[in-house]
N, C-alpha and C positions, 0 to 999 in steps of 0.2 A: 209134251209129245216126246217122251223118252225112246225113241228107235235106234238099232242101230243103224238101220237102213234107212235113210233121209228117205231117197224113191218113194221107196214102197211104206212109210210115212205119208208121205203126203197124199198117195191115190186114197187111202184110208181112208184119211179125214174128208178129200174128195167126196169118195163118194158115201158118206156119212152126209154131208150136206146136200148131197145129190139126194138125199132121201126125205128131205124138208119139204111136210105139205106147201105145196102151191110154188115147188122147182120147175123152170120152163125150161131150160137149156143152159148151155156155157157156150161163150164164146171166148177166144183171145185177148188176155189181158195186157196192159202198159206193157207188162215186162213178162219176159219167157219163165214160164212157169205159176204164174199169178193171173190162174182164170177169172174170168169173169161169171159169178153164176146168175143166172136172173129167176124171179120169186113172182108168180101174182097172189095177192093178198088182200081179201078186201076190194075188188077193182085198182088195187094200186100194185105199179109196176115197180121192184126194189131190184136192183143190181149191187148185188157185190164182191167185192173184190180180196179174192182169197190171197190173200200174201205169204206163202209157204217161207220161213226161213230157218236158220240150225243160227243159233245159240249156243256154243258152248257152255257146258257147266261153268262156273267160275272157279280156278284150282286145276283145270282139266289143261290137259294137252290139245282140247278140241275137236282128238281123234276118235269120237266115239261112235 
Protein backbone atom coordinates (compact mmCIF):
# COMPACT_ATOMS: atom_id res chain seq x y z
CA UNK A 1 0.00 0.00 0.00
CA UNK A 2 2.49 2.64 -1.18
CA UNK A 3 0.13 6.11 -0.41
CA UNK A 4 1.31 9.15 0.33
CA UNK A 5 -1.76 9.71 2.13
CA UNK A 6 -2.12 7.10 4.96
CA UNK A 7 -6.18 8.39 5.33
CA UNK A 8 -7.08 8.24 2.16
CA UNK A 9 -5.06 4.68 1.94
CA UNK A 10 -7.01 3.13 4.01
CA UNK A 11 -10.77 4.17 3.10
CA UNK A 12 -9.35 2.49 -0.32
CA UNK A 13 -8.78 -0.63 0.76
CA UNK A 14 -11.91 -0.17 2.98
CA UNK A 15 -14.00 0.02 0.73
CA UNK A 16 -12.30 -2.39 -1.70
CA UNK A 17 -13.38 -5.00 0.98
CA UNK A 18 -16.66 -3.31 1.39
CA UNK A 19 -17.02 -4.74 -2.11
CA UNK A 20 -16.48 -8.51 -1.14
CA UNK A 21 -19.44 -10.92 -2.10
CA UNK A 22 -21.45 -11.65 1.03
CA UNK A 23 -19.98 -7.98 3.11
CA UNK A 24 -22.83 -7.39 5.83
CA UNK A 25 -21.56 -4.35 7.54
CA UNK A 26 -18.59 -2.83 9.73
CA UNK A 27 -18.71 -2.11 12.98
CA UNK A 28 -16.06 -0.65 15.59
CA UNK A 29 -12.95 -2.40 15.96
CA UNK A 30 -10.32 -3.20 19.37
CA UNK A 31 -8.59 -0.26 18.23
CA UNK A 32 -9.45 3.26 16.45
CA UNK A 33 -9.26 2.79 13.12
CA UNK A 34 -9.30 -1.16 12.73
CA UNK A 35 -13.00 -1.91 11.61
CA UNK A 36 -14.35 -4.70 12.03
CA UNK A 37 -16.01 -6.08 8.66
CA UNK A 38 -18.51 -8.85 8.81
CA UNK A 39 -19.00 -11.50 5.65
CA UNK A 40 -21.90 -14.16 5.34
CA UNK A 41 -20.61 -17.09 3.29
CA UNK A 42 -21.93 -20.24 2.80
CA UNK A 43 -24.47 -19.59 6.06
CA UNK A 44 -21.31 -18.87 7.95
CA UNK A 45 -20.79 -15.78 9.73
CA UNK A 46 -16.71 -14.49 9.20
CA UNK A 47 -15.74 -11.08 10.88
CA UNK A 48 -12.60 -9.45 10.24
CA UNK A 49 -10.51 -7.30 11.49
CA UNK A 50 -8.90 -4.80 9.22
CA UNK A 51 -5.67 -3.64 10.90
CA UNK A 52 -4.70 -0.50 8.82
CA UNK A 53 -1.05 0.28 9.69
CA UNK A 54 2.14 2.60 7.72
CA UNK A 55 5.27 0.70 7.69
CA UNK A 56 7.91 2.75 6.79
CA UNK A 57 10.25 1.76 3.85
CA UNK A 58 13.43 0.52 5.44
CA UNK A 59 16.21 3.31 4.62
CA UNK A 60 13.26 5.90 4.74
CA UNK A 61 12.82 8.77 7.07
CA UNK A 62 9.28 7.27 7.52
CA UNK A 63 7.96 10.54 6.11
CA UNK A 64 6.33 9.33 3.10
Amino acid sequence: MRQKDFAAACATYQAVLEGVDGYQGTVPGPVDGWPLLEFVRDDRKVTVCAAFIHLPVPGSSGEE
